[in-house]
Every structure is written in C-alpha cells, then in structure tokens.
N, C-alpha and C positions, 0 to 999 in steps of 0.2 A: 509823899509825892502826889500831885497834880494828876488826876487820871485822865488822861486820854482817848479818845479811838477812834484807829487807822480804819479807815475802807484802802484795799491793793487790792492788786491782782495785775494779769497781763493786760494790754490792752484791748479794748474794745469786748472787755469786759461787764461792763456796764457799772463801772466806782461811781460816776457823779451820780447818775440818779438816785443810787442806794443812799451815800452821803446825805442827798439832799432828803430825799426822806428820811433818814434818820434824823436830821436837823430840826425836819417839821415835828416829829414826834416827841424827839428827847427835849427840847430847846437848849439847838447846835448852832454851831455857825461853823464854815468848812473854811478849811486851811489847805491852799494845793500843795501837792508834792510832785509835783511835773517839771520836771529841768527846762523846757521848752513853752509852758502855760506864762512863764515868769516874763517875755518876752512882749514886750509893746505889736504888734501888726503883726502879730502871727497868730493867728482867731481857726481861723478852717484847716489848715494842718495839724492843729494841735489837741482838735475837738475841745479847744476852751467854752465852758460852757455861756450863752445869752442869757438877758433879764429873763426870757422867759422861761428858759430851762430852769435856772437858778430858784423861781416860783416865793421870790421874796424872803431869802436865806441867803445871807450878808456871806461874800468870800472874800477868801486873802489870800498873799500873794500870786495875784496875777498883774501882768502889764507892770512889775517894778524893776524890768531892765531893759533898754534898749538893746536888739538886735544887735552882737557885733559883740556887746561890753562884756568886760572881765567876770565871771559869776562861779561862785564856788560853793561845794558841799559847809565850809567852814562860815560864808557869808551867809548862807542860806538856813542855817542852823540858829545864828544869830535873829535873823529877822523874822524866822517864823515865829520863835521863840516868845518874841517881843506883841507877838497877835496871841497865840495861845495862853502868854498873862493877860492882859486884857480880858479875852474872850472869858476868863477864867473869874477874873476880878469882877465880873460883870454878871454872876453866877449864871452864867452859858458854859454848854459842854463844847469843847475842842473837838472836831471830827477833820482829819487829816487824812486829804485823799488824793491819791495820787501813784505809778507806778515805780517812779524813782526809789530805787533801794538804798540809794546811797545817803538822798535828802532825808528819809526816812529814818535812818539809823543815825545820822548827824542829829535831828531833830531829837529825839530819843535820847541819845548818850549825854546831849546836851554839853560835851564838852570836850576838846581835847582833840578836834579836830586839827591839823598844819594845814595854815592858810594856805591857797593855792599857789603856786608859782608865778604864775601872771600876774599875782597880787603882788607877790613881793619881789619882779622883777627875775628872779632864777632862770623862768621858762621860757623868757626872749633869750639868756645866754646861752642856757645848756643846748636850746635849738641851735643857736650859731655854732655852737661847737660840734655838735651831730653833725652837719652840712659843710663845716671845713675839716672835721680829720675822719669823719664813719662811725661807724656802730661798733667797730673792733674797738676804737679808741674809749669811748664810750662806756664799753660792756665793762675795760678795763678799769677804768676809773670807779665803775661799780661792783670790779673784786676788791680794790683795795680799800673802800670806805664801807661795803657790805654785801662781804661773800654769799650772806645765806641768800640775800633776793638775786644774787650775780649765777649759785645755782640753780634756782628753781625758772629764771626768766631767759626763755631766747634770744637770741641774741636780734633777731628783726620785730622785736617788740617791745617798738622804740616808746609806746607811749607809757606803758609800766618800769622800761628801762628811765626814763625822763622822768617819772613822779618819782621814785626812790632818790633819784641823783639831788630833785627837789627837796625833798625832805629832810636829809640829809644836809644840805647845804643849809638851809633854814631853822634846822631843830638842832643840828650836831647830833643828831640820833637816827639808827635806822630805821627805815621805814616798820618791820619786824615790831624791832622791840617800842615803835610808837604805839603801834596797834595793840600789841598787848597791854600797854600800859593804860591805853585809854579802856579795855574790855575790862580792867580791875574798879574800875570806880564803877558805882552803883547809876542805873540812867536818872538822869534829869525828871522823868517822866514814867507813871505805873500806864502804859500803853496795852490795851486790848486791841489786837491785830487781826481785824477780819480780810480775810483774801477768797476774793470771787474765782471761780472757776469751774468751767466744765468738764462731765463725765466723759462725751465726747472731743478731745481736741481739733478734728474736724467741722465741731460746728462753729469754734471760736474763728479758726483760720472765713470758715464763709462768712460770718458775721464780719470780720479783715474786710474782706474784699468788696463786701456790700458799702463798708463807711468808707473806704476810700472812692467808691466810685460814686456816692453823696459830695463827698468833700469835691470832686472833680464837679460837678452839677452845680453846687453852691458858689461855684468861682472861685478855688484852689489854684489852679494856674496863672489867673489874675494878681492874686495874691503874694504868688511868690515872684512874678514878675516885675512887679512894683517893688519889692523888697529889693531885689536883683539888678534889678537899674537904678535903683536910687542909690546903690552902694551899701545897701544895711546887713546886705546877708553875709556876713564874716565870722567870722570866731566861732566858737560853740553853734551858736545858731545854724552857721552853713552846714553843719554835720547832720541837722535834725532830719530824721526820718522824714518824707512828704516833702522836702526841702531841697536838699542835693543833688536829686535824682532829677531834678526839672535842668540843670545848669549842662548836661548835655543837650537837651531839647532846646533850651535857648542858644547854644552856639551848633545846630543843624548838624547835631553828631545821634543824634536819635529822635525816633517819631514822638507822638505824644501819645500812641498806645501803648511802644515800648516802655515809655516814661511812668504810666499807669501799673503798666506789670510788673514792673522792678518796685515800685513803692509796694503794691501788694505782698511782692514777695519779702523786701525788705521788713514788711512791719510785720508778717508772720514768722523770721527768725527771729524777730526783737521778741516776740511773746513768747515765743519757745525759752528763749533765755531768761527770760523775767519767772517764766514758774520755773526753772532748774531753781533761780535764785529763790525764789520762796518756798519750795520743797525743802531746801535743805532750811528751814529758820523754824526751829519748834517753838517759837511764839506764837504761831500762825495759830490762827482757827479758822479752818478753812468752810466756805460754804458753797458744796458742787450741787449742781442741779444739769438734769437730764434739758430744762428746757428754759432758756435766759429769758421768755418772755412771762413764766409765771413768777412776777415780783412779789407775790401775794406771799409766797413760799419762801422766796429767799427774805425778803420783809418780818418773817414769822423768825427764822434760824436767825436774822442779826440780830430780834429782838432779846430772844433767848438768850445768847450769848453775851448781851449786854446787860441784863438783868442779875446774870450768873456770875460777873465782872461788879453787881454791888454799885449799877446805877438803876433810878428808876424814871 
C-alpha cells in the first residue's frame, strides 16, 4: 500500500500550516479533506487556505464544486484518490488535511463506499415521501427493509433515518451490513494519522472565537452575501458552519452580533464533535500541546512520528 499522512484534528486547530510544513520538509503536496474547502466562492468561511499561506506547496481538491451541487463521501473518495496517485507517481508524499471524518476514511478504505442519494436520485424521492406521509410512515418502511438501524434510530432523525432508506434502495443491502462489509476489506492506503489537539480545550474554543471574528474583518459577511443573492447557497453548502447563520441576518430576523455569536458557538460544538470522533479512532497519533503557537514543538512530534511510520 501507498503510504500516506493525514494532518486532523478539530478546527481551528491549526491542520494547514502543519501540512504545509510538512510538505516543505518531507516533499508533499496537500490533499484537502474539508467537505466545504471543495466549494468554488466560499474562501473566508472555510479558512481555505491563499498563495500565500499555501508558501509554494501545490493543493488539491479545492474549488472543484460549485456551491449548491451534489457532492458525496463516495465522489470525494474517487477524486482525491486520483490526486494522491499522481502525487504518488511523481515520488511526492500525499499529506491529507483536513477535519472531515467521513472524507477521510472514504479516502482510506478506498472503496465500498454507496454513492449518495442525490447522486442516484433516491434522496429527492424519499424526501417527497417524508413530507407527504411523516416519519411514522417512514420509520416504518425502515422496520421492514432494516430493523437493526429502525432500532437503534429515532424516530425525528430524519437524516440517518433517509441515508439507510438510501442505501437500501441502492445497494439491496442494509446500511449495517454495508459497513461491515466494507471494514472487512484491507484500506486502499497505509495512512499515519496525526491529529492536533489541545491540553486545554478552552484554549481551542478562544482560538474559535478569535478566527471567526478575522474571518468577520476579512469580509465574511460580504461573502456570504453574494453567495445568497446570487442564488448559490443551496444544498450541502447552505448547512456549512459560517454560512447559515448569516440567512436570518439577511432576512432582519437577527442582528449581525447575534449572527457572530451563533457562528462562534456553532463552530465550538462542531470541534467538540470532531475530537469525540477522533478520540474514539486508535489510528490517531495524536500531537497535544499546552501552547498552539510553539510550532517548533509540534514540528519536532510530527517529524517523529513520521520518521517512525518509515518515511524520511
């Protein structure tokens, strides 16, 4: 297998610039794993990184879907895929950064992913059917095609109740026994998993609060406004953090401090979730540090750990 390495962690952890020094050091070239980086004209919400961040270290997938369009864990899987041979073919190492879990382990397993519903049309119907019989009717149609996700799922969550019915409908298999089936096959990719992370979780949340209130400085509100009036903020994209929360402030249903607060708070339950999900993943090698501006230090632990992984 193809060795790889992941830079995660929660946001506003500081993945890009590690990546990008790595890149300079090892000779990498970064691959994002940002469900929202993928996105054309969404730059300051997404903390996608500029030339000059980037410091002459070639990236990929950014800007390869327009705002609004269909984009899936199984699509995304495909296309990275297709940059990390390349990069590979080219004797450059692949550095994959990014905090999406889901892209991440798509990219990884390399296979076996069920295309999305949207792709294959399921997820405009199943919708129409939620909205003309309810979630009862629904729930049921998901005891009798697959009891075991029909016990473990609520019945008001509609969006895991809606991937199973997807799946299902697309694979003739339960969701269940997909996923096991795809954890049996060996990954695509030998991945070393560095994940950033503070001693403090309090200091991550203030480091939150400081990039959103840049991202508001850099002209964030501009950004999504244009997005908003020209019609592009739909699909996936209207859900993204930094994104959403402006669509009351444009229709005079909230101020634009409240609008600031809610993003704040919104992207410090997003990281809260992001390390449950990397807590629980003994791939990880994690690198904590009492204080995110000595990169000197965390620079030293990635190197290690990639030395130790059998690259030099």
């Amino acid at each position: 297998m193809k060795k790889i390495v992941v830079v995660t962690g929660p946001t506003a952890s500081g993945k890009t610039a590690l990546a990008i020094e790595l890149a300079l050091r090892f000779g990498g070239e970064v691959v994002s794993a940002d469900s929202m980086q993928i996105y054309r004209g969404m730059d300051i919400g997404t903390a996608k990184p500029d030339a000059e961040e980037m410091r002459g270290v070639a990236h990929h997938m950014l800007d390869v879907a327009e705002p609004g369009e269909s984009y899936s864990a199984a699509r995304y899987a495909q296309e990275a895929s297709d940059c990390v041979e390349d990069i590979a073919s080219r004797g450059r190492l692949p550095i994959i950064c990014g905090g999406t879990g889901l892209y991440i382990n798509a990219l990884i397993a390399g296979h076996g992913f069920a295309a999305s519903g949207e792709e294959t049309g399921s997820r405009e119907r199943l919708e129409r059917l939620w909205d003309e019989r309810g979630a009862e009717h629904m729930m049921q149609m998901l005891r009798d095609c697959d009891p075991d996700s029909a016990a473990r799922l609520h019945i008001n969550d509609k969006k895991r109740i809606l991937r199973a019915l997807e799946v299902f409908a697309d694979t003739g298999d339960t969701i269940t026994s997909h996923n096991l089936r795809t954890q049996e096959h060996a990954p695509r990719y030998d991945a070393l998993m560095l994940a950033l992370a503070p001693l403090e979780r309090e200091m991550l949340y203030e480091r939150i609060d400081r990039r959103v209130d840049m991202m508001l400085e850099r002209g964030l509100e501009a950004e999504v406004r244009s997005l908003y009036t020209s019609g592009k903020l739909q699909g996936t994209a209207a859900q993204a953090i930094g994104y959403r929360q402006f669509i009351d402030y444009f229709e005079g249903r909230a101020s634009l401090e409240d609008t600031a607060a809610l993003i704040k708070q919104k992207s410090r339950n997003y990281a809260k979730r992001q390390l449950t999900w990397l807590r629980a993943d003994e791939r990880v090698s994690w690198i904590e540090t009492p204080d995110f501006s000595d990169n000197e230090e965390i620079f030293r632990k990635s190197t290690k750990y990639i030395r130790e992984f059998g690259l030099k």
